[in-house]
N, CA, C and O atoms as a Tinker XYZ file with bonds, in Angstrom:
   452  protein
     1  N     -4.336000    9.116000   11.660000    73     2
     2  CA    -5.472000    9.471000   10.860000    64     1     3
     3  C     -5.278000    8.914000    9.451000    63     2     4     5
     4  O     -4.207000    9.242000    8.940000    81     3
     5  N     -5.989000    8.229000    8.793000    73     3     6
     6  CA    -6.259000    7.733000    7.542000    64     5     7
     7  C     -6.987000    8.577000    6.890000    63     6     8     9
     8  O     -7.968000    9.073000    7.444000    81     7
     9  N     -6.552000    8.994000    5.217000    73     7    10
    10  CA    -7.326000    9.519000    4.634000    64     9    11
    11  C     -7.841000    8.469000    3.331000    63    10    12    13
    12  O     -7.197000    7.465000    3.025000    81    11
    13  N     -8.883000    8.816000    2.757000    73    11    14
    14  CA   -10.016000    8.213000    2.269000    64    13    15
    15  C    -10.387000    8.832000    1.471000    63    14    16    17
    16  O    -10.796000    9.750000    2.182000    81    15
    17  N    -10.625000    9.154000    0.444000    73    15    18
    18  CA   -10.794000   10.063000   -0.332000    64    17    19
    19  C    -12.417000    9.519000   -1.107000    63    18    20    21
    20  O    -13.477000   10.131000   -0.974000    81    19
    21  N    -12.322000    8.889000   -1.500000    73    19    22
    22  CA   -13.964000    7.866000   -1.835000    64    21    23
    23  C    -13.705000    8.596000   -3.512000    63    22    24    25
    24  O    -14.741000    8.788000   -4.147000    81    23
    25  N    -12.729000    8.879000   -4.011000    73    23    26
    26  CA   -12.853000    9.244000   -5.464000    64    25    27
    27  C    -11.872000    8.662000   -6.432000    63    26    28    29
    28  O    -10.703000    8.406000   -6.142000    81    27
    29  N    -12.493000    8.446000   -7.744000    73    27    30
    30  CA   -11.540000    7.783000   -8.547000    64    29    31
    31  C    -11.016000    8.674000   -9.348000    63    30    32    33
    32  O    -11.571000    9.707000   -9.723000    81    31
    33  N     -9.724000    8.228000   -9.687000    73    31    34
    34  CA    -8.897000    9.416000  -10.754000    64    33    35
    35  C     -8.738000    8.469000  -12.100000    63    34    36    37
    36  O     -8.693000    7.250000  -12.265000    81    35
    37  N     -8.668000    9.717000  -13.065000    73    35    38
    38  CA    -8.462000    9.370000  -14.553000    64    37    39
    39  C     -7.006000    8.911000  -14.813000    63    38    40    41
    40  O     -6.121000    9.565000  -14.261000    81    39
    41  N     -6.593000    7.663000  -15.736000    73    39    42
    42  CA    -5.021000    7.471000  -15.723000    64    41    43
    43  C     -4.705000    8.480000  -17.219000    63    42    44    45
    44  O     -5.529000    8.434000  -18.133000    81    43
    45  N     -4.103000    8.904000  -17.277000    73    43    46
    46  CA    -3.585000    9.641000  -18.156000    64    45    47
    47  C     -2.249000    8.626000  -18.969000    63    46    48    49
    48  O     -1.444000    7.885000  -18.406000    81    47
    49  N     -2.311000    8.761000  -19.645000    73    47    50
    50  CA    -1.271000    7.585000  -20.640000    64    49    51
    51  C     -1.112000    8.604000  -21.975000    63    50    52    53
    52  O     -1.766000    9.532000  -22.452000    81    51
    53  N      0.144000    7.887000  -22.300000    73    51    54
    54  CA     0.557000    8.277000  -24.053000    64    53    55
    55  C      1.181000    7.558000  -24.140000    63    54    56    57
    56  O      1.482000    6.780000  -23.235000    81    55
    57  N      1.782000    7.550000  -25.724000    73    55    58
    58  CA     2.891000    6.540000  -25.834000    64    57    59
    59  C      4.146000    7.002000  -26.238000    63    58    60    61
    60  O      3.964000    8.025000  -26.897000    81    59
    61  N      5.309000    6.736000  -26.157000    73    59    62
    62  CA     6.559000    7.866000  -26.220000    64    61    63
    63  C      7.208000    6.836000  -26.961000    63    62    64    65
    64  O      6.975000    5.677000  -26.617000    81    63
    65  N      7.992000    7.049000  -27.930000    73    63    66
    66  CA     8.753000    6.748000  -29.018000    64    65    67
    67  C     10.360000    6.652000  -28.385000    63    66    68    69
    68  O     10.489000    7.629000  -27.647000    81    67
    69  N     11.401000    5.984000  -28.399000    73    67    70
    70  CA    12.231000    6.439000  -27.857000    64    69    71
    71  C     13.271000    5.400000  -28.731000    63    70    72    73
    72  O     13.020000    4.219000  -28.972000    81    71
    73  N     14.168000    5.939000  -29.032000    73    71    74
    74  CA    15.854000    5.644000  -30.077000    64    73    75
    75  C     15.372000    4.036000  -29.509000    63    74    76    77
    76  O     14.675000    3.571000  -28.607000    81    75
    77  N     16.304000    3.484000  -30.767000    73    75    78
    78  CA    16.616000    1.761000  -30.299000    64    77    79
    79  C     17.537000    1.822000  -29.635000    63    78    80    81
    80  O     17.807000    0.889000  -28.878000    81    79
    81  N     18.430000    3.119000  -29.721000    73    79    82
    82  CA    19.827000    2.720000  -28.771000    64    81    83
    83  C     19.138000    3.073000  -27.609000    63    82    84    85
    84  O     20.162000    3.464000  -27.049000    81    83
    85  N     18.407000    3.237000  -26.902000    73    83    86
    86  CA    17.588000    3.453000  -25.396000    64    85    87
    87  C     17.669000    2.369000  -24.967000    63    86    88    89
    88  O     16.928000    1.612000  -25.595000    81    87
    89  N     18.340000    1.771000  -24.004000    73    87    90
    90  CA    17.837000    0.912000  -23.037000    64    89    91
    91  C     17.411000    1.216000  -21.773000    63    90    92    93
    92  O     18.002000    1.989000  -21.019000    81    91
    93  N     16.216000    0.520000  -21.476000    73    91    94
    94  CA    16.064000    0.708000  -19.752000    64    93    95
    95  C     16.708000   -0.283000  -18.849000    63    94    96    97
    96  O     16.646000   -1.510000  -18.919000    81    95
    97  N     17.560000    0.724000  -17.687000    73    95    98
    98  CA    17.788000    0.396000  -17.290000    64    97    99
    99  C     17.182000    0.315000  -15.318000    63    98   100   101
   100  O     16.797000    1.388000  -14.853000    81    99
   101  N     17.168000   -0.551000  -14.667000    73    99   102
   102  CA    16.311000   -0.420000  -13.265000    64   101   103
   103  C     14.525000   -0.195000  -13.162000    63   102   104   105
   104  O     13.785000    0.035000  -12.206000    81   103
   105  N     14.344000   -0.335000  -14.232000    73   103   106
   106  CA    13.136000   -0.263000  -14.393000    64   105   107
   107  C     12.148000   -0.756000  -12.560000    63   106   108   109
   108  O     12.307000   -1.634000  -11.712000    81   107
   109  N     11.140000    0.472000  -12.758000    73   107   110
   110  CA    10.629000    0.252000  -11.275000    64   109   111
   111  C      9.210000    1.271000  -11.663000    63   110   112   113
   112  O      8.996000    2.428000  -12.025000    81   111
   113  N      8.413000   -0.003000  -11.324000    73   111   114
   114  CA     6.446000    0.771000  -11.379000    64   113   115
   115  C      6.247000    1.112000  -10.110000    63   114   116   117
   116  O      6.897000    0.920000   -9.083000    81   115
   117  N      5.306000    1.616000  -10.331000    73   115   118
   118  CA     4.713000    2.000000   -9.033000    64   117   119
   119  C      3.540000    1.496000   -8.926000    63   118   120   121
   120  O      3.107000    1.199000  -10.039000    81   119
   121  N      2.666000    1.212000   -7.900000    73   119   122
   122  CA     1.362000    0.242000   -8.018000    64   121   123
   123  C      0.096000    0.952000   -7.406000    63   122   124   125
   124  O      0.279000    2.119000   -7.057000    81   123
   125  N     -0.895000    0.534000   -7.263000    73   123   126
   126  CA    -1.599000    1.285000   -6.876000    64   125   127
   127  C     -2.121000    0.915000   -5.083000    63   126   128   129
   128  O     -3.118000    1.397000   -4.547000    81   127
   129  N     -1.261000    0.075000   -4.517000    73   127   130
   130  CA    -1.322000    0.268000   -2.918000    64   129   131
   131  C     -0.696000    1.137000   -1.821000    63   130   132   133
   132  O      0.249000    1.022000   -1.041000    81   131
   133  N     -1.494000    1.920000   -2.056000    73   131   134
   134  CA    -1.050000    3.408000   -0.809000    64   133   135
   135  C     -1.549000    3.584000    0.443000    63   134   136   137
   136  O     -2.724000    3.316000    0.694000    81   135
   137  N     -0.811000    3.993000    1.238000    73   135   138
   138  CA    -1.108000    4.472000    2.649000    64   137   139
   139  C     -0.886000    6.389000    2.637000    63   138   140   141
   140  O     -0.385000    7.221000    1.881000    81   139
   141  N     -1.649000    6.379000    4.054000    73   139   142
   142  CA    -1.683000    8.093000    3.994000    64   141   143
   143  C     -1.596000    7.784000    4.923000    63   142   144   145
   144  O     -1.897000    6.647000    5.288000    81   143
   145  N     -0.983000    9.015000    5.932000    73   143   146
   146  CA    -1.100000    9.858000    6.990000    64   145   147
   147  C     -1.262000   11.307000    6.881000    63   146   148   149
   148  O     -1.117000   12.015000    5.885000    81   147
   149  N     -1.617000   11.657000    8.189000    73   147   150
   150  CA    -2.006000   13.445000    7.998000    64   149   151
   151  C     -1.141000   13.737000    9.430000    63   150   152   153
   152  O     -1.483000   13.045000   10.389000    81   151
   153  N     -0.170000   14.604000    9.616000    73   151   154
   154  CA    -0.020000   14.944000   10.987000    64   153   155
   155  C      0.470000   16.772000   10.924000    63   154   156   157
   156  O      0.920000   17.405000    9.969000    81   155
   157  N      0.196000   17.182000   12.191000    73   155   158
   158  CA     0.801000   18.975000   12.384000    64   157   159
   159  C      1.907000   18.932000   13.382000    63   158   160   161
   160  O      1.945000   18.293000   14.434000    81   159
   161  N      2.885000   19.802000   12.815000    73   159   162
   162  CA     4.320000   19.952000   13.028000    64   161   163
   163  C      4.518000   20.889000   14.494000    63   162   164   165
   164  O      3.588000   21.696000   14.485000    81   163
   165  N      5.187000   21.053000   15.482000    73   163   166
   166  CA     4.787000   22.015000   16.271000    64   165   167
   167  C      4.726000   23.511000   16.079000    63   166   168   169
   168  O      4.872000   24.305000   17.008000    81   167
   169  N      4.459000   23.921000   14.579000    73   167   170
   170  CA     4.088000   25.089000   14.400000    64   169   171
   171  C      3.239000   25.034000   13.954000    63   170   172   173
   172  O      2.891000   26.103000   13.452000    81   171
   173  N      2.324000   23.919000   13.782000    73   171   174
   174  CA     0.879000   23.810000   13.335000    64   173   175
   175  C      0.839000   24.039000   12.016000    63   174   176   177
   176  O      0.009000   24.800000   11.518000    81   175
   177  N      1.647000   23.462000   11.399000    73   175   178
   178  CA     1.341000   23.247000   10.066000    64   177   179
   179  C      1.141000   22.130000    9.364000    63   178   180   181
   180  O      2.087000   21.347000    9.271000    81   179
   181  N     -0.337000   21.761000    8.613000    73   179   182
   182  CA    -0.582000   19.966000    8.405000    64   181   183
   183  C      0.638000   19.392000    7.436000    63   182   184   185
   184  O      1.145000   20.073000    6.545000    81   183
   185  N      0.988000   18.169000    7.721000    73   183   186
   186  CA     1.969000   17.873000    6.603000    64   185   187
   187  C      1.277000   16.487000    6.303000    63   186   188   189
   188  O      0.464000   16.063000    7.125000    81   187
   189  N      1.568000   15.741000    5.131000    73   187   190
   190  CA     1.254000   14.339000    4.985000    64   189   191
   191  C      2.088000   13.413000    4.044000    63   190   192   193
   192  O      2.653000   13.755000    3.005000    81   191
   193  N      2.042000   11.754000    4.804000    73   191   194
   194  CA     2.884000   11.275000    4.719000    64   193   195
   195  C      2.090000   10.324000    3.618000    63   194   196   197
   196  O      0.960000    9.936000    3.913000    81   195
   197  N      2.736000    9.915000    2.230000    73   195   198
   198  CA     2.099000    8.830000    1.463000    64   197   199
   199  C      3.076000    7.845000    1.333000    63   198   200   201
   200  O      4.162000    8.276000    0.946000    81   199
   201  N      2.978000    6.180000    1.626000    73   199   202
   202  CA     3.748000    5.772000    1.142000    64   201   203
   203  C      2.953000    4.446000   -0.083000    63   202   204   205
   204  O      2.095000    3.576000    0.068000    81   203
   205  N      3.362000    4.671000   -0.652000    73   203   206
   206  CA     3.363000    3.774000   -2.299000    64   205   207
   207  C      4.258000    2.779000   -2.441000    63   206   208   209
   208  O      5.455000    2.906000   -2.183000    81   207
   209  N      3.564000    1.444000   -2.977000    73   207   210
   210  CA     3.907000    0.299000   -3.391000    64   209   211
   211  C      5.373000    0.443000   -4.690000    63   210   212   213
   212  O      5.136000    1.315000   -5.526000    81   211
   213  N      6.216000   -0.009000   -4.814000    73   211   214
   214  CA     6.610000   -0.192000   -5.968000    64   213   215
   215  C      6.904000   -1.426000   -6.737000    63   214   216   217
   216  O      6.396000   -2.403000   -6.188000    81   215
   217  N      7.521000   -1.698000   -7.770000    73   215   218
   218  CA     7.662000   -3.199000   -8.503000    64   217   219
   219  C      8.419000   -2.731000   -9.153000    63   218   220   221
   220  O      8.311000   -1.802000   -9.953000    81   219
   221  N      9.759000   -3.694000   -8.697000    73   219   222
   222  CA    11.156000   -3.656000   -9.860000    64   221   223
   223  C     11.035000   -4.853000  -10.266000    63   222   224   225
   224  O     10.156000   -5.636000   -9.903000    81   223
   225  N     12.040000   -5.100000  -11.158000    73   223   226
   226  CA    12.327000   -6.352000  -12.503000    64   225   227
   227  C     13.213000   -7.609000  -11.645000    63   226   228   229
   228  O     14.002000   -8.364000  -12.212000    81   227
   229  N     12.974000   -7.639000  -10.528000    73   227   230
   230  CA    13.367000   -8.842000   -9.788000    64   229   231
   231  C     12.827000  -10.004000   -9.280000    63   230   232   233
   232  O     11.719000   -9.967000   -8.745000    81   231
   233  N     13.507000  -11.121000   -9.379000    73   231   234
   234  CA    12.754000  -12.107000   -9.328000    64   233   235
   235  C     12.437000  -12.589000   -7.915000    63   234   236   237
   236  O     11.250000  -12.697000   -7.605000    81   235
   237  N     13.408000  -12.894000   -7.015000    73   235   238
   238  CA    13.323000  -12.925000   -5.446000    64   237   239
   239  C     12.650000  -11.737000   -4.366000    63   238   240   241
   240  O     11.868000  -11.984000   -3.448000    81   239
   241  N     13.183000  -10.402000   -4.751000    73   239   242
   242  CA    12.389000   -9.614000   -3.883000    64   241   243
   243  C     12.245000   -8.278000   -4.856000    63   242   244   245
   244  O     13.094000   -7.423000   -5.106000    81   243
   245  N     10.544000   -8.424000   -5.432000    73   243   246
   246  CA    10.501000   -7.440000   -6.192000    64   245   247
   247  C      9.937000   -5.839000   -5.666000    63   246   248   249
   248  O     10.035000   -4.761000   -6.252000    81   247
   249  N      9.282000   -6.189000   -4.249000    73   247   250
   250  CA     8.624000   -4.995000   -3.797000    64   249   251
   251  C      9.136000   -4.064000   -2.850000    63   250   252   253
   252  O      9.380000   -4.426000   -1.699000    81   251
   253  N      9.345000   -2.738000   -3.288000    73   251   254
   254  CA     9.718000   -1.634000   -2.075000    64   253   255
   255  C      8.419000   -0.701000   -2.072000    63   254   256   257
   256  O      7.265000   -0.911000   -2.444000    81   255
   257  N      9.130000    0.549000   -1.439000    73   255   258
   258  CA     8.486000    1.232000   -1.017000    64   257   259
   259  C      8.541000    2.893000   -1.003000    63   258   260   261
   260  O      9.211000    3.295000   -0.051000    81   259
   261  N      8.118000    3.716000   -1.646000    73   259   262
   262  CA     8.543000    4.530000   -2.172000    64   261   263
   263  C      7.599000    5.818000   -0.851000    63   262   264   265
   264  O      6.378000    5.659000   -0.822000    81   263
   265  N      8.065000    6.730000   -0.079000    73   263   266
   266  CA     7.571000    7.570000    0.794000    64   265   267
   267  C      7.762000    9.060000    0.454000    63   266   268   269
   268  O      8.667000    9.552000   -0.220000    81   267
   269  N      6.825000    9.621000    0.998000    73   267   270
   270  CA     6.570000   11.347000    0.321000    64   269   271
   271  C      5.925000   12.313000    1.265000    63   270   272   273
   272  O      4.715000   12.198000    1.463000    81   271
   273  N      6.458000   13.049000    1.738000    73   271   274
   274  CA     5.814000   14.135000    2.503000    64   273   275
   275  C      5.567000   15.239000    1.791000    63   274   276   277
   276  O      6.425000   15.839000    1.143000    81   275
   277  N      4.066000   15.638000    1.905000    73   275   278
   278  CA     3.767000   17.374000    1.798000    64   277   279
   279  C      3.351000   18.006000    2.568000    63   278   280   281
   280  O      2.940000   17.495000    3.610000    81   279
   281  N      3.300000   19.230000    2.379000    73   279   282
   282  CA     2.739000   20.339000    3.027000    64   281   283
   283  C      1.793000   20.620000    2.435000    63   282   284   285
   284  O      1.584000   20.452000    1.234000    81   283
   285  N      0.988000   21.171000    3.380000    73   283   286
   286  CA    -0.278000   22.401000    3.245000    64   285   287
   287  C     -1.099000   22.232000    1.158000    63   286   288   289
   288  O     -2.097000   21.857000    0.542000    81   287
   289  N      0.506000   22.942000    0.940000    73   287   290
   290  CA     0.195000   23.525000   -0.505000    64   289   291
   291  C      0.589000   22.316000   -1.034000    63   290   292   293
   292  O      1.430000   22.820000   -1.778000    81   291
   293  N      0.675000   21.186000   -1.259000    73   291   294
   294  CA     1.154000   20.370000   -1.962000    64   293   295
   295  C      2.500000   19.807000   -2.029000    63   294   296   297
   296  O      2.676000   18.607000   -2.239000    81   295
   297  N      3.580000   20.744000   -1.834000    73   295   298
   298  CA     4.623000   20.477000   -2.371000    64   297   299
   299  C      5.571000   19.565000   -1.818000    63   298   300   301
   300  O      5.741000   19.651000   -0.602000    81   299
   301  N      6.035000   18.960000   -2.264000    73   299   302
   302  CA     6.803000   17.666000   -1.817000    64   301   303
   303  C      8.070000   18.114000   -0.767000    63   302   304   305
   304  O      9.011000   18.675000   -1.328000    81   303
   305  N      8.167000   17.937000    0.556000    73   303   306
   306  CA     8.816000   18.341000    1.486000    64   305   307
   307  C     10.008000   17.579000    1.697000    63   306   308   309
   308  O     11.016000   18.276000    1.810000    81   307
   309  N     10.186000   16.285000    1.785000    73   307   310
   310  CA    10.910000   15.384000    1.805000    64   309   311
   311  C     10.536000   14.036000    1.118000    63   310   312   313
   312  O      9.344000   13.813000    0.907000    81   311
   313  N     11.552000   13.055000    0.729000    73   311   314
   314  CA    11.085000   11.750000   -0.134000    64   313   315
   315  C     12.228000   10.414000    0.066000    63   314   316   317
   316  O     13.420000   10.572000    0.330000    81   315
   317  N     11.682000    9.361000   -0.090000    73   315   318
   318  CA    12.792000    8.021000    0.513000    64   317   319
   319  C     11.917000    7.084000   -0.073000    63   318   320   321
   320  O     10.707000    6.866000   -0.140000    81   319
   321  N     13.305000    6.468000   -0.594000    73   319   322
   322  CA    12.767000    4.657000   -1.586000    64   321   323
   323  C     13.493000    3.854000   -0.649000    63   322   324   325
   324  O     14.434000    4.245000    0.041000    81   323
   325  N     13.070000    2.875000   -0.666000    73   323   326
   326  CA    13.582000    1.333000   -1.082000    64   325   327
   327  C     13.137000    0.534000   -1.324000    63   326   328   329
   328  O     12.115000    0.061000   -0.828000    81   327
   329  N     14.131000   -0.080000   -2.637000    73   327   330
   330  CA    13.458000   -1.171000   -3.780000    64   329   331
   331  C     14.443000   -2.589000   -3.204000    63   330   332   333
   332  O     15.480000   -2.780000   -2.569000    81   331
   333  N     13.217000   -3.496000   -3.980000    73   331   334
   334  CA    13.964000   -4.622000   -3.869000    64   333   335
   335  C     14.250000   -5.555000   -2.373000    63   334   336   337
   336  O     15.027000   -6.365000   -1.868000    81   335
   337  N     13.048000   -4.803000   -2.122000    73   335   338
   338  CA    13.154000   -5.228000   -0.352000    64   337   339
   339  C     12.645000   -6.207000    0.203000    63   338   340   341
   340  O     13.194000   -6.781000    1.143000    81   339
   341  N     11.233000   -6.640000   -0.413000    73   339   342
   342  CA    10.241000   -7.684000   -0.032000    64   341   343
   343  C      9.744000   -8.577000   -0.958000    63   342   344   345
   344  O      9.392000   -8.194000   -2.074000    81   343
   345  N      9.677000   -9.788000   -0.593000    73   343   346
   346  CA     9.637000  -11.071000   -1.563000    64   345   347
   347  C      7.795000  -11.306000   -1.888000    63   346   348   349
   348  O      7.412000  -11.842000   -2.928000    81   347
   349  N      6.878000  -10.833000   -0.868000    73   347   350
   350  CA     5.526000  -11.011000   -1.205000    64   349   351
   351  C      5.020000   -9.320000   -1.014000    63   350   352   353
   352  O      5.584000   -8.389000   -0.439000    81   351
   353  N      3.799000   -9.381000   -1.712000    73   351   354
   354  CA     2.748000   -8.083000   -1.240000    64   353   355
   355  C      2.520000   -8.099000    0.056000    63   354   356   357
   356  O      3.261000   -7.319000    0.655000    81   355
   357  N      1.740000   -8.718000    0.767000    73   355   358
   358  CA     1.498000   -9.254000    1.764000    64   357   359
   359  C      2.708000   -8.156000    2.914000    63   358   360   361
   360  O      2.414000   -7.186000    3.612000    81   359
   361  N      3.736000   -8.667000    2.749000    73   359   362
   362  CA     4.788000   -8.737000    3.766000    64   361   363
   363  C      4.865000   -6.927000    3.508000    63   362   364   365
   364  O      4.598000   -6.209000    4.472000    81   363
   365  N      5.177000   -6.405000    2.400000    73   363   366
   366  CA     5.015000   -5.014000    2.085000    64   365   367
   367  C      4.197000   -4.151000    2.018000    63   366   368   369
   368  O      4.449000   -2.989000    1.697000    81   367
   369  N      3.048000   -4.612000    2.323000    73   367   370
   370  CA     1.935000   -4.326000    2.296000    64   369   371
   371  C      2.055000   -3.839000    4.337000    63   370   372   373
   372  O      2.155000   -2.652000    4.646000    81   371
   373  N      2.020000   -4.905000    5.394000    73   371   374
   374  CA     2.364000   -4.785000    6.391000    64   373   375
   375  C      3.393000   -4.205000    7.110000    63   374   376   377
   376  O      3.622000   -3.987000    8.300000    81   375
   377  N      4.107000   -3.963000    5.756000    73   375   378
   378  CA     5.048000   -3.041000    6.551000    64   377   379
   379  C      4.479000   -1.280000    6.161000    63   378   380   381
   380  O      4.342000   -0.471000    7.079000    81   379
   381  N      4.325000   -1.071000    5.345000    73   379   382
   382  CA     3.865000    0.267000    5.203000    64   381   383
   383  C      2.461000    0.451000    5.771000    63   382   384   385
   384  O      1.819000    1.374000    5.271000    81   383
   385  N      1.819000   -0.333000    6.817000    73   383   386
   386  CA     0.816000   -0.151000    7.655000    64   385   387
   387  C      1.170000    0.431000    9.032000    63   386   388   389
   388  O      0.745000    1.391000    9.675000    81   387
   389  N      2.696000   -1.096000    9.377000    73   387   390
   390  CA     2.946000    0.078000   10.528000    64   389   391
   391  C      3.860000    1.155000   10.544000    63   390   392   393
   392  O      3.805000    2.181000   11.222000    81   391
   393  N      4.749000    0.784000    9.677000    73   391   394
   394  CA     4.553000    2.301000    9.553000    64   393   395
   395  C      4.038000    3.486000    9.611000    63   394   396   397
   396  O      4.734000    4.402000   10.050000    81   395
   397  N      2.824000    3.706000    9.220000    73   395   398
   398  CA     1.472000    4.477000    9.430000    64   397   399
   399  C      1.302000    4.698000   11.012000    63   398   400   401
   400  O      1.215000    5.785000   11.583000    81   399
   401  N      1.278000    3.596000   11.509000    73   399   402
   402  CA     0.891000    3.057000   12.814000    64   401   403
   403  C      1.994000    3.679000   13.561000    63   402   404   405
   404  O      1.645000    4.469000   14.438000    81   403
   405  N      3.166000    3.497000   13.405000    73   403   406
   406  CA     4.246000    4.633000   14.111000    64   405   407
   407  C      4.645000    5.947000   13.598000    63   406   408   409
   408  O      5.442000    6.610000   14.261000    81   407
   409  N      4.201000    6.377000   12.542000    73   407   410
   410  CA     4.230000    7.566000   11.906000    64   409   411
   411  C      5.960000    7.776000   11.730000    63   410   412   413
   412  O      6.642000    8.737000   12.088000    81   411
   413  N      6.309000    6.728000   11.163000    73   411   414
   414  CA     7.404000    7.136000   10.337000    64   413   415
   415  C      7.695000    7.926000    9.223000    63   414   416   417
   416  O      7.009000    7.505000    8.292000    81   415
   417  N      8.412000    8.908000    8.858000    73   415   418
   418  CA     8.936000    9.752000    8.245000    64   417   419
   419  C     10.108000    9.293000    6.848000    63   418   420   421
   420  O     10.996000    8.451000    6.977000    81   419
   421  N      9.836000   10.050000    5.607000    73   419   422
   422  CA    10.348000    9.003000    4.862000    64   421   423
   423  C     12.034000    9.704000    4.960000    63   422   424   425
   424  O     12.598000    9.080000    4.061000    81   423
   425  N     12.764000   10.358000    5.384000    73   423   426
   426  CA    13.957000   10.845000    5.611000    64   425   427
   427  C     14.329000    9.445000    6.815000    63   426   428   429
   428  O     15.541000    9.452000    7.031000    81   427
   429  N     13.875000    8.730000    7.313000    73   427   430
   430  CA    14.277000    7.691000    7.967000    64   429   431
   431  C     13.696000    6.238000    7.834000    63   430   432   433
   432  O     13.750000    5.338000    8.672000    81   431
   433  N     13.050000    6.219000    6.416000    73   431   434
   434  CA    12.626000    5.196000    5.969000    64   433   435
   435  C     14.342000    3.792000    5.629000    63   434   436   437
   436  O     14.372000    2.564000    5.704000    81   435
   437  N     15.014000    4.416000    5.417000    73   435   438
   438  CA    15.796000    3.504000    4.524000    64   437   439
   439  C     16.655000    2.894000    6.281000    63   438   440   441
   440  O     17.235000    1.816000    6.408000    81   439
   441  N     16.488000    3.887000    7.331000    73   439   442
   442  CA    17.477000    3.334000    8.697000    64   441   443
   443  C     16.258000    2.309000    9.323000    63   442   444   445
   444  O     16.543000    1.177000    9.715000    81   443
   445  N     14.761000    2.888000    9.370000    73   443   446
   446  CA    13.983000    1.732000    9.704000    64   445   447
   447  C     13.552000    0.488000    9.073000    63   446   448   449
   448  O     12.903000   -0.346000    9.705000    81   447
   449  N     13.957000    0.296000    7.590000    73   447   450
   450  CA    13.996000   -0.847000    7.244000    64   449   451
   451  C     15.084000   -1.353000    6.779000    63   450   452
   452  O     15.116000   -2.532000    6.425000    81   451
């Protein structure tokens, strides 16, 4: 099941001041290409699976994939990255489709890719 929401959200921004001695380090965005799933657990409770695009500071393979399960009420049930995985959108893009398509779980995201 795909969800669809047909609504746009407000970005919320500020700007944060931070020491010169701050460096960032691993720097990693997040983008705005997402997948959803919706599935019920055998106690019938809905859970859902999002997985999100990310973009690190690399030049050969900048795109992973960042995965999130909730429950019912929102709250984040389980969660799994990996960065630095894929050299085009395209290719990352297709993978977090089938994913969808096999209803992978992000607690076994990092053994299936």
């Amino acid at each position: 099941m795909f969800y669809d929401s047909g609504e746009l959200f407000d970005i919320i921004s500020r700007e944060i001041n931070l020491p010169q001695s701050c460096k960032a380090k691993n720097c990693i965005a997040e983008g705005f290409l997402r997948y959803i799933y919706e599935f019920t657990t055998p106690n019938n409770k809905k859970m859902t699976v999002e997985y999100t695009l990310t973009v690190s500071d690399d030049d050969y393979s900048p795109y992973g994939i960042k995965a999130v399960m909730r429950d019912a009420d929102n709250r984040i049930v389980d969660h799994g990255e990996i960065h630095r995985r894929y050299a085009t959108l395209s290719e990352c893009s297709m993978r977090m489709l089938m994913m969808v398509h096999e209803t992978i779980l992000p607690c076994t995201l990092d053994y299936v890719m």
